[in-house]
N, C-alpha and C positions, 0 to 999 in steps of 0.2 A: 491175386486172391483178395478178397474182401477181406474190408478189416470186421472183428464182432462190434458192435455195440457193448457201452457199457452194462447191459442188462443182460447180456452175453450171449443175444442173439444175432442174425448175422442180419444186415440192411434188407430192406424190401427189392432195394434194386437190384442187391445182388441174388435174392431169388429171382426176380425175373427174369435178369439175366442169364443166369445159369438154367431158368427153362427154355429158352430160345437155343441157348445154345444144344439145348437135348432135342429139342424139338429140331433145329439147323441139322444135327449131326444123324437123326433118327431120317431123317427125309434121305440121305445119303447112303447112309449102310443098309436102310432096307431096301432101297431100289437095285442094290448090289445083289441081296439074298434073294430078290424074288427072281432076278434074273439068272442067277447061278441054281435057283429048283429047291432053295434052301427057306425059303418063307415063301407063303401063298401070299399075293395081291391083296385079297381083302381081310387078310391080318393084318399086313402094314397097312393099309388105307386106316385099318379101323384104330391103332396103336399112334398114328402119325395125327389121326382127329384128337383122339383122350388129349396128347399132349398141346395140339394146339389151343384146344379148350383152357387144357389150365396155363398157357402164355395169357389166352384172354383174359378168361378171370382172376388172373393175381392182384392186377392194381385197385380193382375193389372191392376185394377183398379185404384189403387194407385201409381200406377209406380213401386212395388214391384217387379214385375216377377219372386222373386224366387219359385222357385216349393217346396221348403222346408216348406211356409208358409202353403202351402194347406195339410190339414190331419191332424192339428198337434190338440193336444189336452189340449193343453195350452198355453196360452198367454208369458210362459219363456220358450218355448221348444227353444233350441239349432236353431238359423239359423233363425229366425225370426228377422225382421226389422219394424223400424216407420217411415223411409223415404226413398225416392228415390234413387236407386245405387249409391254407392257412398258419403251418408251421412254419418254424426256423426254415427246414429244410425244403419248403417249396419253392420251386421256379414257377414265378410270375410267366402267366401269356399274353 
């Protein structure tokens, strides 16, 4: 679990993180329901893009821009940041 920040919001990373992982687990359980008759195809397709959308745009939304944060599949992957280029918290590339 991420820890908060002291401003007692939770890390950027671990937003993103935690979208990949909905967006990991949404790829899964809907491929489940559409094949069980329980979600139509172009629900999920459409539910599985909104979410990949916002895995994309979280890191700059924050000021991140690095393209390393998008895809990653943990909140410690190598090249991930909590603030704006240039902070404490960036990994140099």
């Amino acid at each position: 679990m991420a820890q908060i920040t002291p401003n007692g919001a939770p890390p950027v990373t671990a937003l993103i993180a935690e979208a990949q992982r909905e967006l990991d687990l949404r790829k899964q359980v809907y491929w489940s329901r559409v094949r069980a008759g329980k979600m139509r195809q172009d629900d999920a397709d459409k539910r599985i893009a909104l979410m990949a959308a916002i895995v994309r745009r979280l890191p700059g939304s924050f000021g991140c821009g690095q393209t390393a944060c998008v895809g990653a599949k943990s909140a410690f992957a190598p090249g991930w940041c909590d603030q704006t280029p240039g902070g404490a918290g960036q990994r140099r590339f």
